[in-house]
Backbone as XML, in Angstrom:
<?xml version="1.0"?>
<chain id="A" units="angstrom">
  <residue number="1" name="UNK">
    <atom name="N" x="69.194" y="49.733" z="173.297"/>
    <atom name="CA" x="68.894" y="49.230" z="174.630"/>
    <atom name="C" x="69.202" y="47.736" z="174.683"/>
  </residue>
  <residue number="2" name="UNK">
    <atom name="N" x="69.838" y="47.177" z="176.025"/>
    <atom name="CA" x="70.182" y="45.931" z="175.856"/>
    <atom name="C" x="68.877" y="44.950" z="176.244"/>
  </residue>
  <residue number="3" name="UNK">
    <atom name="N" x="69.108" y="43.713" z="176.167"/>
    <atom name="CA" x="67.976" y="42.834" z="176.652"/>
    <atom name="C" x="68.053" y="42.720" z="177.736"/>
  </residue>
  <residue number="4" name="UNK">
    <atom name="N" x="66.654" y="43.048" z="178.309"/>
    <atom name="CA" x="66.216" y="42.885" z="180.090"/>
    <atom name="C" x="66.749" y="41.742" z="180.895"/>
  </residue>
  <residue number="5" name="UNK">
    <atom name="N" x="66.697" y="40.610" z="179.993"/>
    <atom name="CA" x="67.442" y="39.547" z="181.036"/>
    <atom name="C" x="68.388" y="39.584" z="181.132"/>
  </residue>
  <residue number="6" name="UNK">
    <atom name="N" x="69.311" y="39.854" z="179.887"/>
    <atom name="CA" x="70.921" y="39.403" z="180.432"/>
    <atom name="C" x="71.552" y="40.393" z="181.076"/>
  </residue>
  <residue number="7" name="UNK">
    <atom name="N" x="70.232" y="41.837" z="181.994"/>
    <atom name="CA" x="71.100" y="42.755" z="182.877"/>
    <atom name="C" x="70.942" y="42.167" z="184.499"/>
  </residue>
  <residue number="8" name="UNK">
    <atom name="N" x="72.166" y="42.367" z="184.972"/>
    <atom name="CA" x="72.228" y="41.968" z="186.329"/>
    <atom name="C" x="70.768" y="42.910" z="187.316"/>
  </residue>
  <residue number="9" name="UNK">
    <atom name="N" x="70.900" y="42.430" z="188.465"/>
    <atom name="CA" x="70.131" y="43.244" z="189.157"/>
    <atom name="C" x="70.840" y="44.683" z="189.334"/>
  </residue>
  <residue number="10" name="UNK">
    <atom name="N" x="71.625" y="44.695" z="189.855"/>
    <atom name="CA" x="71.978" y="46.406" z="189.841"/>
    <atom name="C" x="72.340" y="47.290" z="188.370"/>
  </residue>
  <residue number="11" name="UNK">
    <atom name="N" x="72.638" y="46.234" z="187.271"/>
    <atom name="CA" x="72.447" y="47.145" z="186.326"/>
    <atom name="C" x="71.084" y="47.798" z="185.384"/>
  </residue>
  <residue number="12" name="UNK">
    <atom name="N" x="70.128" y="46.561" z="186.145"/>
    <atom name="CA" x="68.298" y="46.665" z="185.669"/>
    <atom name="C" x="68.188" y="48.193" z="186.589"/>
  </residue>
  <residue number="13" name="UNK">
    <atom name="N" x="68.117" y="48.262" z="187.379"/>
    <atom name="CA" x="67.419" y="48.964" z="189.184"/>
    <atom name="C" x="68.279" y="50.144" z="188.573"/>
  </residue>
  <residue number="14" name="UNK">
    <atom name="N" x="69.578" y="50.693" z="188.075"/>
    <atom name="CA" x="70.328" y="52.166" z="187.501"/>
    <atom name="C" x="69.502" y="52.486" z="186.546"/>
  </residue>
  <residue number="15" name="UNK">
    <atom name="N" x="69.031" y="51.402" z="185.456"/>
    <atom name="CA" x="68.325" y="51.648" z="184.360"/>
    <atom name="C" x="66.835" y="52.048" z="184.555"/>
  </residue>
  <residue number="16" name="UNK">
    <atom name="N" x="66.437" y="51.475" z="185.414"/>
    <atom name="CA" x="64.996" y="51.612" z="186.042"/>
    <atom name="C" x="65.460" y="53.218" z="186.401"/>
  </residue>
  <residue number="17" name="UNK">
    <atom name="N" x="65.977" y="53.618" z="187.595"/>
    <atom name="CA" x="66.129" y="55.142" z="188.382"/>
    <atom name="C" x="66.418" y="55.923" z="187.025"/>
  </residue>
  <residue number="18" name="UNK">
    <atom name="N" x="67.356" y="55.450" z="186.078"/>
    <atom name="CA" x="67.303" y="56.473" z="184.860"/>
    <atom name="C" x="65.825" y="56.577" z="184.056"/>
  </residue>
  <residue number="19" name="UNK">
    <atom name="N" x="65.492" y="55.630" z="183.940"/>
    <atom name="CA" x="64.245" y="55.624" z="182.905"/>
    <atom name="C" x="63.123" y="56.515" z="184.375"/>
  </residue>
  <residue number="20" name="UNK">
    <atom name="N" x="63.236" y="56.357" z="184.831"/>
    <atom name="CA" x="62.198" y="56.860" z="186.380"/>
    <atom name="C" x="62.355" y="58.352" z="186.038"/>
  </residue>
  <residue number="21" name="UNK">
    <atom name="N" x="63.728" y="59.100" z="186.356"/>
    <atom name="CA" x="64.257" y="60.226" z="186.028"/>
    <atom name="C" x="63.760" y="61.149" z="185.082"/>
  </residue>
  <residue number="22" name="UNK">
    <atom name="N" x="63.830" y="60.254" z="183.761"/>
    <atom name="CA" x="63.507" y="60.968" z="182.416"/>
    <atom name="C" x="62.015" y="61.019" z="182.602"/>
  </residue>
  <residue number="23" name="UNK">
    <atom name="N" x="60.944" y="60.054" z="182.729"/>
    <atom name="CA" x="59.799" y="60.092" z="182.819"/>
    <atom name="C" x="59.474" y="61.507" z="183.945"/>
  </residue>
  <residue number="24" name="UNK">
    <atom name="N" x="59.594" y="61.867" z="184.908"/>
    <atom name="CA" x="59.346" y="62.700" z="185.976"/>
    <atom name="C" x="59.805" y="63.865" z="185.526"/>
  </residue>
  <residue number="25" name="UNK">
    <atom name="N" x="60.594" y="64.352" z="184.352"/>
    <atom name="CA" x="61.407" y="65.830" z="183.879"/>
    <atom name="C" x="59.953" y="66.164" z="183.358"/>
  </residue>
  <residue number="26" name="UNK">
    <atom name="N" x="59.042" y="64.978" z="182.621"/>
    <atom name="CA" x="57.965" y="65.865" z="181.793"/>
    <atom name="C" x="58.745" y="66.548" z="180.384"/>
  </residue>
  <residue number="27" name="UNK">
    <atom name="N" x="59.904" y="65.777" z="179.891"/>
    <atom name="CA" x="60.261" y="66.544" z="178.687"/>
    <atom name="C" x="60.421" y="65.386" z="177.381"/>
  </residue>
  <residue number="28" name="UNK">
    <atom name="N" x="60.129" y="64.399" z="177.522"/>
    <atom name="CA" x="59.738" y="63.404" z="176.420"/>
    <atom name="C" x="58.206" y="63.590" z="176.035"/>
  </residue>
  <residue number="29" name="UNK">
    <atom name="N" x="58.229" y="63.188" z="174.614"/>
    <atom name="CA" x="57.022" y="63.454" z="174.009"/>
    <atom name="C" x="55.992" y="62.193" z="174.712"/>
  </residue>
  <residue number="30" name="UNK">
    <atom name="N" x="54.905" y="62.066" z="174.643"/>
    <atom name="CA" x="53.891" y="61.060" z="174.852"/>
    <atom name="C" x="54.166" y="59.837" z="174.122"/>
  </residue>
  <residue number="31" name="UNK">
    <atom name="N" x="55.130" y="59.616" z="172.815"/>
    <atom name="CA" x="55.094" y="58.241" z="171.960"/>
    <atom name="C" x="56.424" y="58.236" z="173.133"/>
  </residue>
  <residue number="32" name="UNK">
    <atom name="N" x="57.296" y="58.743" z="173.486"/>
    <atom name="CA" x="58.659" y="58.555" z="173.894"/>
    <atom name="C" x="58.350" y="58.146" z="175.641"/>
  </residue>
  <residue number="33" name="UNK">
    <atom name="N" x="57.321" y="58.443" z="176.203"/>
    <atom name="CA" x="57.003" y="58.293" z="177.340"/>
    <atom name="C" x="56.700" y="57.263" z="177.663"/>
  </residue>
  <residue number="34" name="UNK">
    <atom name="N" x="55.579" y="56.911" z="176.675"/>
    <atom name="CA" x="54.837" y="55.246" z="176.534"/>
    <atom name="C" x="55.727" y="54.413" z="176.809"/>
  </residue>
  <residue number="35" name="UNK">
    <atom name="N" x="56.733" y="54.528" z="175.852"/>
    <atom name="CA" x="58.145" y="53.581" z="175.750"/>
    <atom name="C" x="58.991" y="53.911" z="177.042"/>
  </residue>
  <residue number="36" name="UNK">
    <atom name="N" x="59.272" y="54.766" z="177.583"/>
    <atom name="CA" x="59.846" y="54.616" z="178.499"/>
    <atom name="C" x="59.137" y="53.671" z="179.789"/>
  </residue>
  <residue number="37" name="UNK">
    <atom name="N" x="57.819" y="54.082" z="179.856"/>
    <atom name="CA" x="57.121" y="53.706" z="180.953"/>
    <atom name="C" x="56.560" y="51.823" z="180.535"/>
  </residue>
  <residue number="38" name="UNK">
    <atom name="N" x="56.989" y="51.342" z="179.151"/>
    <atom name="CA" x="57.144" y="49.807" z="179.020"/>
    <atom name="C" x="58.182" y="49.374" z="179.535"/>
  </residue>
  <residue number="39" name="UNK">
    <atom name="N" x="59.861" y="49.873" z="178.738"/>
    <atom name="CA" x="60.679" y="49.641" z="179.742"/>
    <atom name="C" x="60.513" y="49.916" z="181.433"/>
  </residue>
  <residue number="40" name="UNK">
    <atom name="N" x="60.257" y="50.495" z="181.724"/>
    <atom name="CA" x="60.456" y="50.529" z="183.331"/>
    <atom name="C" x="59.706" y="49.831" z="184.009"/>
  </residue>
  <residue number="41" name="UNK">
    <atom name="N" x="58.424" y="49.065" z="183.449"/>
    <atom name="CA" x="57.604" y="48.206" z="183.770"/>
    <atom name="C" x="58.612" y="46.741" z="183.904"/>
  </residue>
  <residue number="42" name="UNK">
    <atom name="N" x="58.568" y="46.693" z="182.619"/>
    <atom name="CA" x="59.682" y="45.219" z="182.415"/>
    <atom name="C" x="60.793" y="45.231" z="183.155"/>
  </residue>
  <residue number="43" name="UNK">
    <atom name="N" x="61.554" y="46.786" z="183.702"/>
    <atom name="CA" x="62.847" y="46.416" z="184.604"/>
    <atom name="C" x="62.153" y="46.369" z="185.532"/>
  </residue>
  <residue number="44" name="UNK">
    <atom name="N" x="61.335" y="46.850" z="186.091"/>
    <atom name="CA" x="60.746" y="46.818" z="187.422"/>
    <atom name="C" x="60.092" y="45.275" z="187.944"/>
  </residue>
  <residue number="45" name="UNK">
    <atom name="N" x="60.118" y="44.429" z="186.979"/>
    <atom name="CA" x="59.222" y="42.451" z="186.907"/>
    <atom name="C" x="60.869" y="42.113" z="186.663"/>
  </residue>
  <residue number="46" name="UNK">
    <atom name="N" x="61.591" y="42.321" z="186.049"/>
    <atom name="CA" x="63.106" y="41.769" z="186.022"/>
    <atom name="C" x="63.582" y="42.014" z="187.380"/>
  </residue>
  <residue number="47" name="UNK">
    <atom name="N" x="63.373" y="42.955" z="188.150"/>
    <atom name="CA" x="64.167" y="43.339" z="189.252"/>
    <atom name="C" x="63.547" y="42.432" z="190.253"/>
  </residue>
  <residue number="48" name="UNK">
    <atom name="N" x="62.440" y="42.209" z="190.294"/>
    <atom name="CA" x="61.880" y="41.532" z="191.355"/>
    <atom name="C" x="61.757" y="40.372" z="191.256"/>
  </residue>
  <residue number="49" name="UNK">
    <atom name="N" x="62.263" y="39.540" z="190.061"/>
    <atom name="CA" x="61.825" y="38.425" z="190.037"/>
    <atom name="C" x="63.113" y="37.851" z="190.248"/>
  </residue>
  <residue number="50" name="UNK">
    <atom name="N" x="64.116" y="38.942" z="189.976"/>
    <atom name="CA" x="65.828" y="38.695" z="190.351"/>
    <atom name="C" x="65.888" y="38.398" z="192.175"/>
  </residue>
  <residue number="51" name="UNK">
    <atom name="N" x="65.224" y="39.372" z="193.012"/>
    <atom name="CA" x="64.958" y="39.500" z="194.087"/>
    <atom name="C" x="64.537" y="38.153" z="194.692"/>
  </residue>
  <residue number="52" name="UNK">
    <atom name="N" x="63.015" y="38.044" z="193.746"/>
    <atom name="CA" x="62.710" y="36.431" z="194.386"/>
    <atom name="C" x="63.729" y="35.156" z="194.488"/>
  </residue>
  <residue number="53" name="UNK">
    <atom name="N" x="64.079" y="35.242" z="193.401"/>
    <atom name="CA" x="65.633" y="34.328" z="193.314"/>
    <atom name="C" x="66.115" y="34.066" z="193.963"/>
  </residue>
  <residue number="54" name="UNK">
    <atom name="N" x="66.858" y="35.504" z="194.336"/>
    <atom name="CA" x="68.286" y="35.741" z="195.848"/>
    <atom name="C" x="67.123" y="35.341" z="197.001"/>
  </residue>
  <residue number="55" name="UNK">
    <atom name="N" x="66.221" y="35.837" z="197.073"/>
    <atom name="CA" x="65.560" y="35.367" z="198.753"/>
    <atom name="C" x="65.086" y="33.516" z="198.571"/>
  </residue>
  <residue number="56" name="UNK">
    <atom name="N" x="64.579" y="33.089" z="198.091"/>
    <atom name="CA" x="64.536" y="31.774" z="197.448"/>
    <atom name="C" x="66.217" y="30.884" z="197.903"/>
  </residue>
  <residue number="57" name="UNK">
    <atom name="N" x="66.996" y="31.462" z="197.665"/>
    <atom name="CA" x="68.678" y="30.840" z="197.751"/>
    <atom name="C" x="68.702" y="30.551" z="199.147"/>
  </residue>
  <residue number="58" name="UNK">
    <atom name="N" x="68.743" y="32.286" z="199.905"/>
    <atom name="CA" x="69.040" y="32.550" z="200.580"/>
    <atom name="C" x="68.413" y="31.438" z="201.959"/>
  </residue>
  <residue number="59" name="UNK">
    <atom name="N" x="66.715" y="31.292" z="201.925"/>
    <atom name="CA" x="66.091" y="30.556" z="202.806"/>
    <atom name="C" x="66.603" y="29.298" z="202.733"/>
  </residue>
  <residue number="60" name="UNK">
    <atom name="N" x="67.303" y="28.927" z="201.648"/>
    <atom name="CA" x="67.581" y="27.325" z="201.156"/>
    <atom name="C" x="68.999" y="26.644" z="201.867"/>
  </residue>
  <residue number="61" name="UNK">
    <atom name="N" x="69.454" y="27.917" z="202.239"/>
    <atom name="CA" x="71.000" y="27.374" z="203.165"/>
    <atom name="C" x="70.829" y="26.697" z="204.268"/>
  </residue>
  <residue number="62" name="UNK">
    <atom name="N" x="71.576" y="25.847" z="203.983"/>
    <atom name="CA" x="71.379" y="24.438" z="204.834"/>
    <atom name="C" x="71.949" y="25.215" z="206.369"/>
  </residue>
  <residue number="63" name="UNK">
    <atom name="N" x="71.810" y="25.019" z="207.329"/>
    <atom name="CA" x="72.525" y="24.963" z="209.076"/>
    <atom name="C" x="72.844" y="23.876" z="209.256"/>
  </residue>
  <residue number="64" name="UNK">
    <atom name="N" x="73.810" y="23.722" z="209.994"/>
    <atom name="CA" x="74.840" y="22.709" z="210.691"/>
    <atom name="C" x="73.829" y="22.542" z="212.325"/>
  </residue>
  <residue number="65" name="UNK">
    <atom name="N" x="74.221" y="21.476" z="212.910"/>
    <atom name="CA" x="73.268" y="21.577" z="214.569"/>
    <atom name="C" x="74.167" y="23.148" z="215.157"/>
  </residue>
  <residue number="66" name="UNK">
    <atom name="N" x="75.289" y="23.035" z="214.821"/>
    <atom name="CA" x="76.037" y="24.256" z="215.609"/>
    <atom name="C" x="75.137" y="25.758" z="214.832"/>
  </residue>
  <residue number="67" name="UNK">
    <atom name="N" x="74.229" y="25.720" z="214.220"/>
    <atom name="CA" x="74.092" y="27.083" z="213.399"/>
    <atom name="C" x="74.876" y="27.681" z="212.504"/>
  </residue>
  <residue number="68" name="UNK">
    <atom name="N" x="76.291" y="26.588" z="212.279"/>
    <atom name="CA" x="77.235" y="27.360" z="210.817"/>
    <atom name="C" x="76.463" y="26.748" z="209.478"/>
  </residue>
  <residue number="69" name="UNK">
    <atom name="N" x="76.478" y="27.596" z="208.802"/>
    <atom name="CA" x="76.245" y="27.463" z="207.365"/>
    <atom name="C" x="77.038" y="25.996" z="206.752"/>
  </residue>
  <residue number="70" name="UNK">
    <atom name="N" x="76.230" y="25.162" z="206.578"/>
    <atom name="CA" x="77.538" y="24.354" z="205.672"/>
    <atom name="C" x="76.923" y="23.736" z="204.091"/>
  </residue>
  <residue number="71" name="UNK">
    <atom name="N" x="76.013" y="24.678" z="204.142"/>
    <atom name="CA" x="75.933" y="24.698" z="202.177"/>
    <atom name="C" x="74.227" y="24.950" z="201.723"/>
  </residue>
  <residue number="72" name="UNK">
    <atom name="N" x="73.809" y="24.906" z="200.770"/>
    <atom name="CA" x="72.739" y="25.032" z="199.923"/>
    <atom name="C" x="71.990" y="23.966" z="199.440"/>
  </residue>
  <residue number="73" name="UNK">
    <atom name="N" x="70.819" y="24.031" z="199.697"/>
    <atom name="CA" x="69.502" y="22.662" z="199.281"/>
    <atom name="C" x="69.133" y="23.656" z="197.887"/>
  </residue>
  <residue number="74" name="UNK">
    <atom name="N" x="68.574" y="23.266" z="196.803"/>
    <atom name="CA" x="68.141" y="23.675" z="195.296"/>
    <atom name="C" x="66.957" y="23.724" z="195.860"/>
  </residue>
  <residue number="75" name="UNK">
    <atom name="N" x="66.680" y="24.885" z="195.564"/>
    <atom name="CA" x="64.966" y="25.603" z="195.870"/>
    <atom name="C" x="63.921" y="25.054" z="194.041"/>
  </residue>
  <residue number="76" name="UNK">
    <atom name="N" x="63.044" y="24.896" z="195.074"/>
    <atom name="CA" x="61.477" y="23.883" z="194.104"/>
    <atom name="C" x="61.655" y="24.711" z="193.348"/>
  </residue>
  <residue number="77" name="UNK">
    <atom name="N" x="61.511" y="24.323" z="191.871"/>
    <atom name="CA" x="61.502" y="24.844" z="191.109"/>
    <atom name="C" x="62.522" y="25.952" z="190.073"/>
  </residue>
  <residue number="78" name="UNK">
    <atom name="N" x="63.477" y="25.628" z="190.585"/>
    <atom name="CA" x="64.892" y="26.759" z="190.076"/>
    <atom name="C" x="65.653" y="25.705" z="189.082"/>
  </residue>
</chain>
């Protein structure tokens, strides 16, 4: 399994729906479940904290008086 951070958001959120998948068949043992259901915890705080990020950016785009976009202020704390 790779390390949680260096997966993008859409490759955490496939891994999450797979690990989701296997947990819900009911055909992993209870030691194999545990572990699944740590990973999917940790992609599930990776995914959202990826989320906070992009919305964080996103509020930070500067407007022009006309309402065009003309660039990005660095959000507190990033």
């Amino acid at each position: 399994m790779s390390d949680i951070n260096t997966l993008s958001f859409e490759e955490a959120m496939r891994e999450l729906e797979a690990t989701v998948g296997k947990l819900e068949t009911g055909e992993a043992t209870l030691e194999e479940s545990i572990k699944l259901y740590e990973r999917g915890a940790a992609l599930r705080a990776h995914c959202e904290a990826r989320l906070r990020e992009a919305e964080e950016r996103v509020e930070k785009i500067t407007l022009a008086a006309s309402g065009q976009p003309t660039g990005t202020e660095p959000a507190e704390g990033l």
